[in-house]
N, C-alpha and C positions, 0 to 999 in steps of 0.2 A: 367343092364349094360351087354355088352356083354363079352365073356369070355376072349377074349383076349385082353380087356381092362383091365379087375381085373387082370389077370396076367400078363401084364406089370405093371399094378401098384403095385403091390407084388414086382416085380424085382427093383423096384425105391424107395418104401418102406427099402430094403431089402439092396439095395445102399446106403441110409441115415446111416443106421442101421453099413455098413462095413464102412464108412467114420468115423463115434464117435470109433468106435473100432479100428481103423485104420489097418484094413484086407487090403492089399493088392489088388488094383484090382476095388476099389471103385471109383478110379475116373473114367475108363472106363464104370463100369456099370452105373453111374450116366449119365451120356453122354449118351450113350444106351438107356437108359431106358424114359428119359424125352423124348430128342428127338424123337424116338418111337413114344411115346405118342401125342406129338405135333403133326409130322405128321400124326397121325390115327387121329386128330380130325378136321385136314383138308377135311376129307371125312364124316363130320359130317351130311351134307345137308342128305345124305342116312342114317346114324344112327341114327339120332334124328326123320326123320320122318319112321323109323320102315321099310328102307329098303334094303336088304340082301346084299354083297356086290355082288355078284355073279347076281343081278338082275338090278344092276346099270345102264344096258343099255338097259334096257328093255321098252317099251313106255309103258307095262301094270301096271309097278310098280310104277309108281307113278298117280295112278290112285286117291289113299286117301289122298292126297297132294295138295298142290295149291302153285303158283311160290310165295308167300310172306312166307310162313312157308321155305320154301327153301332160298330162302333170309336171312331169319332169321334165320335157322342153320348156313347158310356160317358164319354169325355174332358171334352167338356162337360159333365157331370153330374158327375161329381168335381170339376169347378173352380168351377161354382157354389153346389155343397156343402158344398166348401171355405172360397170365401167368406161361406155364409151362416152356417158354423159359427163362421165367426172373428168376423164382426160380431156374434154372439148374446155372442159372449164377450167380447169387447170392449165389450159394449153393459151388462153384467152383470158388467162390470172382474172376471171372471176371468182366471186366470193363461191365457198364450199364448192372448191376443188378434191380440194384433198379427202374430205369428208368421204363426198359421193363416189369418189372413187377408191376408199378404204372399205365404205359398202357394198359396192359391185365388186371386187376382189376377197373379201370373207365370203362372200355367198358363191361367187367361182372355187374359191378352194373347197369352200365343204361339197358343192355339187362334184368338184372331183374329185373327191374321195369316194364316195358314194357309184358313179360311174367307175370308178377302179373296181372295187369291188363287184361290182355288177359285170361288170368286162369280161373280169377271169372265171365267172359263175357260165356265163354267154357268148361271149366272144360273137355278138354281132354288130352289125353298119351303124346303127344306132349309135353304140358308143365312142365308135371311131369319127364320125361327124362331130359328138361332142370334142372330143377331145383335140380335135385341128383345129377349132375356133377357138375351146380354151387355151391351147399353145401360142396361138396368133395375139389376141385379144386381151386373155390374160396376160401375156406376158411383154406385151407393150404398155399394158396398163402397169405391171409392176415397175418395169421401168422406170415409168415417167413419175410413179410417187414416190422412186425411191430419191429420186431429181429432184432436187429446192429448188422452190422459186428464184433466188439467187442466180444459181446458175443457168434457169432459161433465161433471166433477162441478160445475163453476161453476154449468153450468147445470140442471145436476138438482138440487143444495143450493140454488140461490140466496138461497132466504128463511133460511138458515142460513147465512152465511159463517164465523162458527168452526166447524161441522161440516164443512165444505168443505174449509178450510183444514187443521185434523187427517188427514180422507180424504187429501189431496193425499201428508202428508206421511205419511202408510200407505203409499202407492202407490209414492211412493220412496224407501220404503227398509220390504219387507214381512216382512225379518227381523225387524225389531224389534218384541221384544212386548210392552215397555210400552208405544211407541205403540198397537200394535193395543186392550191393556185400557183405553186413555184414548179411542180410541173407540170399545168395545162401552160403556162407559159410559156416554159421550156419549148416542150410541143409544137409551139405557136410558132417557135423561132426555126425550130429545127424544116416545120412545114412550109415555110417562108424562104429558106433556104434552094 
């Protein structure tokens, strides 16, 4: 992985980490940090086949490549885009959580199935680079959607369970807005505090 993969993923790690504690500041670096992330693995066609940013444009760099492995980063890249965009929103109980990261997780499994196949045909770097980001990425994405809302807010409220309890009952059912004004109020008091 390259390094300034690991170290955004350390600052999104590190976002989780100040949201449960409720440090101030987490929801920005959450936003930060996934996003980041999403878009670096837009540019995945050149990190997956091992080529530097800096040589992006160059006709010699991709000399060890061929237009279907290129294809098929773009593909990886949209799925763990996908997923990272669904867990930022899910992680930040925005609307189409779960969606978007039921999306980015379908298109991760079927790209690994396909690089399975292709592996045992190859056995080159190529597919080993995928498959550490889908073990990583995919598999915090599945995590976190096999996780209710319910139980992030348990555990992000926890020293608040009537705030909890209110959120919960936002979450199901977020037409309702005098639920919603009984917890911006909530909120209000808790902030006041």
């Amino acid at each position: 992985m390259k390094k300034f993969e690991l170290i955004v993923g350390l600052f999104a790690i590190l976002a989780i980490f100040l949201k449960i504690l409720h440090i101030s500041g987490n929801g920005i670096l959450t936003f930060i940090a996934f996003s980041t992330l999403s878009i670096f693995y837009y540019l995945s066609f050149a990190l997956l086949n091992g080529i530097r940013l800096r040589e992006i444009f160059k006709n010699g760099a991709y000399k060890n490549t061929n237009a279907k492995r290129i294809i098929g980063a773009v593909g990886v890249g949209f799925a763990l885009s996908a997923t990272l965009m669904g867990a930022l929103f899910k992680l930040q109980f925005w609307a189409g959580g779960d969606l978007q990261l039921l999306t980015g997780l379908v298109v991760t499994g079927i790209i690994l199935v396909f690089a399975t196949i292709f592996y045992y045909r190859n056995k080159i770097e190529y597919y080993r680079r995928i498959f550490r980001r889908i073990a990583i990425i995919g598999g915090f994405g599945f995590m976190l959607f096999l996780t209710p809302n319910s139980t992030l807010v348990d555990i992000y409220y926890r020293n608040n369970p009537d705030y909890a309890d209110l959120f919960k009952r936002v979450l199901a059912d977020p037409e309702n807005d005098v639920l919603r004004e009984q917890l911006d109020k909530k909120r209000q008091e808790i902030n006041e505090q």
